[in-house]
N, C-alpha and C positions, 0 to 999 in steps of 0.2 A: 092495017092494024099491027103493025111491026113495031109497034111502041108497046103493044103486050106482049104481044110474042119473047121479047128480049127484053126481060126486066133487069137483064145482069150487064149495064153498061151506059153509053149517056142515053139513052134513049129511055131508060128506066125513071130516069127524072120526071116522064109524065104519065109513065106504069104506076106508078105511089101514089099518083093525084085521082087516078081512074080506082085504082086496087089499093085504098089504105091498110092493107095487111100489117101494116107495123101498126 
């Protein structure tokens, strides 16, 4: 799960889809 871990980078591309915080 290092795609949330690091929402600050490309990997954050699928952190926003899991975490719509915006």
């Amino acid at each position: 799960s290092v795609t949330m871990v690091s929402p600050s980078g490309r990997q954050g591309q699928m952190t926003r889809l899991h975490c719509p915080n915006r």
